[in-house]
C-alpha distance (Angstrom), angle and dihedral (degrees) to the residues before:
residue distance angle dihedral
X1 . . .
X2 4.09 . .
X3 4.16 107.2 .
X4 3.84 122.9 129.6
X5 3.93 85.4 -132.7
X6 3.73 122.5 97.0
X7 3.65 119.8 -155.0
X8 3.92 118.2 169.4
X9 3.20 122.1 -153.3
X10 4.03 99.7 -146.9
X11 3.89 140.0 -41.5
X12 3.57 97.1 -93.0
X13 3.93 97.0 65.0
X14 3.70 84.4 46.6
X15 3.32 91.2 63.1
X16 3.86 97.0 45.5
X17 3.35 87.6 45.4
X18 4.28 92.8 54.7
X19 4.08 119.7 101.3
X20 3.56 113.7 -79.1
X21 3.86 129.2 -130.8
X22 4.12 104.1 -97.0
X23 3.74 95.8 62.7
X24 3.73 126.5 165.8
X25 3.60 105.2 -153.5
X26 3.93 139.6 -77.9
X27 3.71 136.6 -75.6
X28 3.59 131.3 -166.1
X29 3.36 116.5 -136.3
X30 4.14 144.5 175.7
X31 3.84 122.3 -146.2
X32 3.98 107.7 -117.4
X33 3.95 96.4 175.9
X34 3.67 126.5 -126.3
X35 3.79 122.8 38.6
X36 4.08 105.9 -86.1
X37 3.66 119.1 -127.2
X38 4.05 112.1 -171.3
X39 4.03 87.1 -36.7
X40 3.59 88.6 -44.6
X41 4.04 114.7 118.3
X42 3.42 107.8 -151.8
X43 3.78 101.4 -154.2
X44 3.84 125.6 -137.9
X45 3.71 133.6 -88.1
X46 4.08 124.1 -125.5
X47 4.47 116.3 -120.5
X48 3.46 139.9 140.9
X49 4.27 122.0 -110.6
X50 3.80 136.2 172.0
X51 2.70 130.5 -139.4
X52 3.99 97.0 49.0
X53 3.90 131.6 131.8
X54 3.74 100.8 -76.5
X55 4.36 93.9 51.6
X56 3.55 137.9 -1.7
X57 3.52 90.5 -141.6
X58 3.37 117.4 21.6
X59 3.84 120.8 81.9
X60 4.25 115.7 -108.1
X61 3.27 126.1 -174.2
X62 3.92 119.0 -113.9
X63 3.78 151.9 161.7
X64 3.36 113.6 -81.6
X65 4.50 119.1 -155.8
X66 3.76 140.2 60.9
X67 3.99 128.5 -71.9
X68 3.36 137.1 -120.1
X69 3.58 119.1 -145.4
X70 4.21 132.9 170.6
X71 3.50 141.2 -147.8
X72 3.53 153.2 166.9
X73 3.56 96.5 -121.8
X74 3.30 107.5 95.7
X75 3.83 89.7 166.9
X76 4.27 97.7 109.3
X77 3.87 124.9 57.7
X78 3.10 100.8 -114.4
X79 4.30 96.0 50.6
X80 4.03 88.2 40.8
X81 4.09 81.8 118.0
X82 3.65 96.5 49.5
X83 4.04 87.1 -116.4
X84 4.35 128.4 75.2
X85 3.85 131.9 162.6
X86 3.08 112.2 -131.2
X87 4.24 137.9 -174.1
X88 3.53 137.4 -128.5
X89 4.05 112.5 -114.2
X90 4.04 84.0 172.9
X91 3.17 124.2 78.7
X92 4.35 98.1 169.3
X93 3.93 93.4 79.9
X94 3.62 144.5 44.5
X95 3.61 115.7 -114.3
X96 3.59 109.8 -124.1
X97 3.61 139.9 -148.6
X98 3.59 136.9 -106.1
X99 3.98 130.3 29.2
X100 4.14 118.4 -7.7
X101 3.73 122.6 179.9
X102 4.06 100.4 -144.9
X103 3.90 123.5 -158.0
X104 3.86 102.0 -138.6
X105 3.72 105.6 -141.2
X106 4.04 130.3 159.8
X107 3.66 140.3 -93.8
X108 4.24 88.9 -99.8
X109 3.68 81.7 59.4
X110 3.97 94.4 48.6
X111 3.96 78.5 47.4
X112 3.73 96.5 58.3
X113 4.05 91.3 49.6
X114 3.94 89.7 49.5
X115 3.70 82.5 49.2
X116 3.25 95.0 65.8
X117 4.00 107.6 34.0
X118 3.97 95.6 47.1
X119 3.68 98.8 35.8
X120 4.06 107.4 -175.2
X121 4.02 146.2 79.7
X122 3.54 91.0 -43.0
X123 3.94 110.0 76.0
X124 3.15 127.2 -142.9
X125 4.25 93.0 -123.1
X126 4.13 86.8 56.5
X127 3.77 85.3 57.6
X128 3.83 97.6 44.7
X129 4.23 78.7 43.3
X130 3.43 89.9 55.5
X131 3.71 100.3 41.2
X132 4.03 91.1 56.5
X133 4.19 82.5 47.4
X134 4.08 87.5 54.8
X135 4.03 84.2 49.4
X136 4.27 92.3 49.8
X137 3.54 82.2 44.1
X138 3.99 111.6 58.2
X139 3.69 105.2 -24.7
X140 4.02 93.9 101.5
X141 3.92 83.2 59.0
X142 4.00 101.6 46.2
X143 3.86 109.4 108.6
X144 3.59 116.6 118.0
X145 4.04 132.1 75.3
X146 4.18 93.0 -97.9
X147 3.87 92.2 46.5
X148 4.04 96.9 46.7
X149 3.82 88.4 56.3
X150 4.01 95.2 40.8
X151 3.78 83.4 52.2
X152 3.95 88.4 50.9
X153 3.46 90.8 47.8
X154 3.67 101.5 50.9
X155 4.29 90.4 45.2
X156 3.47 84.0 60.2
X157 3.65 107.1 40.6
X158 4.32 83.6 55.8
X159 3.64 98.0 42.9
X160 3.83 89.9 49.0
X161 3.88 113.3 9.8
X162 3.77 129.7 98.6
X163 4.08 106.0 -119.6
X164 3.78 110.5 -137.8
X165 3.93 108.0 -135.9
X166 3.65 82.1 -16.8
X167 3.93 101.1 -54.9
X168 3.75 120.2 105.7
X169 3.67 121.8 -137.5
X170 3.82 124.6 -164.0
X171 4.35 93.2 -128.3
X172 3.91 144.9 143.1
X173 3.48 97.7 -111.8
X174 3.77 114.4 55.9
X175 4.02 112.3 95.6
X176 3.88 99.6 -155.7
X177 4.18 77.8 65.3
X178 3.32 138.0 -11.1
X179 3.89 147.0 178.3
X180 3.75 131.4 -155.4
X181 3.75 114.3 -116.1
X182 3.77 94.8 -92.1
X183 3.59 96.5 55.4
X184 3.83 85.3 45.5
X185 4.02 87.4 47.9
X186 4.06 94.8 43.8
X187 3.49 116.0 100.0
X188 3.56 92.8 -121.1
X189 3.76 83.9 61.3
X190 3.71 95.1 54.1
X191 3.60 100.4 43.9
X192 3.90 85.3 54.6
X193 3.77 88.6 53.2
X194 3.77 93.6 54.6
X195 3.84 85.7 51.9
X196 3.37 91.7 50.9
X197 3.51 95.2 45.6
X198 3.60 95.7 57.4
X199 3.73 90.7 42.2
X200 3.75 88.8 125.6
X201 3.66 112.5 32.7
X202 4.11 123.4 84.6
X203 3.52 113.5 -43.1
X204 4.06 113.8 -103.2
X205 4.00 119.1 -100.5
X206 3.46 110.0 -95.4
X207 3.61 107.2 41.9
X208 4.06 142.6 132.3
X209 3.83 137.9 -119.8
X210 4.12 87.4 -113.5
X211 3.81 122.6 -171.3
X212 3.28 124.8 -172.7
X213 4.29 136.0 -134.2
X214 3.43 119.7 -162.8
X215 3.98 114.6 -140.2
X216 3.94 122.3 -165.3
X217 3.64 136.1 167.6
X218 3.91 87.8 -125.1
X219 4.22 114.6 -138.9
X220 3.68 91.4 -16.6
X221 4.03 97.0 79.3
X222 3.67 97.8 -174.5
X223 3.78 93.3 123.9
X224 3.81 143.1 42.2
X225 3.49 122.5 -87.2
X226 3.79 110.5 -117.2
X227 3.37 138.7 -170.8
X228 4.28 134.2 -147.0
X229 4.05 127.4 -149.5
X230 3.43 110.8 -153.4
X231 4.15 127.0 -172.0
X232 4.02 116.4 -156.2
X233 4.14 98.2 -130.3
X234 3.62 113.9 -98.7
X235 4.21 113.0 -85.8
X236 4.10 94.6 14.1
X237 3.68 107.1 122.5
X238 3.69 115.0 -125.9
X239 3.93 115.6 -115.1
X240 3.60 95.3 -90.4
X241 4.28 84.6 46.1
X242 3.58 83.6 60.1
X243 3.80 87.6 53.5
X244 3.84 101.4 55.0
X245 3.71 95.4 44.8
X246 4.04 84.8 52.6
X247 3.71 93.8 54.5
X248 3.72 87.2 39.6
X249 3.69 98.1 51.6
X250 4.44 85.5 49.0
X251 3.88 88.7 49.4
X252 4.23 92.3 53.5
X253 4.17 84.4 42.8
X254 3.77 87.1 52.8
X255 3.24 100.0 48.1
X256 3.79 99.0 40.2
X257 4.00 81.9 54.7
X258 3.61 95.4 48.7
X259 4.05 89.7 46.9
X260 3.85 93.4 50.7
């Protein structure tokens, strides 16, 4: 949903929507448009969703595909190269251009906010679960135009939808979120439902150990709320990793000490 307009829909989304206690920190960022692919943008793809920031039940027309965004911070994983695409997990404000300082928070936090704006059965940590399983799933393969706006599309079809016998399906019907029938008819729209429908089975080959941070504009609401995948590289140790080999290294000095 890329407009420079801001439209909310009512104060108690804005409050749902506002930064949540266990925060990480801050990062400055700048809008740069489309998700970037190897310093390729891929551009965004044209459908019809409710609810969105103009109605929470009529159908608008929006911009469908991740965001790229840079920075200076290079303080967080996944904005260590001073550029990160990033996808819209709200779908109750326009994302806006120009410079946004984002608190980085987590997934539980994401959780809490889901919590609270799809009330029900279906908690909001087994949708943040199954976001970061649509990540392990295809994420390592999404770079082109028709992928970054199936990706979109599935994001907000679990952070919103209603599953049916637990599978989600990218439809006209369902009032958490809906599509009109082109969007459902796209191709972008049925590549997301194939995703979605193997949301649960074995992950695909190719695919990453993703986590996921959850960046909002805190009580300010002028912006989308977005979130960022991010895959430790192959063969480095996680923190703890680091850790063990520490204490391992200490235990082969010690005894090598003892020994001589």
């Amino acid at each position: 949903m890329k407009t420079k307009n801001f439209m909310p829909i009512a104060a108690l989304i804005g409050s749902l929507m506002a930064s949540q206690s266990a925060l990480a920190g801050a990062i400055l960022t700048a809008y740069a448009g489309s998700a970037d692919f190897g310093g390729i943008s891929a551009g965004y793809l044209n459908g019809s969703v409710a609810p969105n920031p103009n109605s929470e039940t009529n159908l608008v027309g929006v911009a469908i595909g991740g965001d790229s965004f840079t920075t200076r911070n290079l303080d967080y994983a996944f904005s260590s190269t001073g550029q990160f695409n990033a996808w819209c997990v709200d779908i109750y404000h326009w994302m806006i251009g120009g410079s946004v300082t984002y608190n980085v928070a987590t997934g539980s936090d994401l959780a809490s906010v889901l919590d609270g704006l799809r009330p029900g059965a279906l908690s909001g940590a087994t949708r943040v679960d199954q976001l970061t399983r649509l990540a392990n799933n295809v994420y390592s393969g999404v770079d082109t135009r028709l992928e970054s706006a199936a990706f979109q599309l599935a994001i907000w079809k679990i952070a919103y939808g209603t599953p049916d016998n637990g599978i989600y399906q990218i439809d006209t019907t369902d009032r958490g979120f809906r599509v009109n029938q082109g969007t459902m008819d796209s191709d972008f729209g049925k590549l997301a439902n194939t995703w979605l429908l193997d949301l649960d089975t074995a992950p695909f080959s190719g695919t990453g150990s993703w986590t996921l941070s959850y960046l909002n504009d805190g009580t300010s609401n002028r912006t989308q709320d977005i979130i960022v995948f991010t895959d430790p590289p192959a063969g480095v140790p996680e923190p703890a990793s680091f850790a063990l080999v520490g204490l391992g290294l200490g235990v082969l000095g010690f005894v090598r000490r003892k020994r001589a």
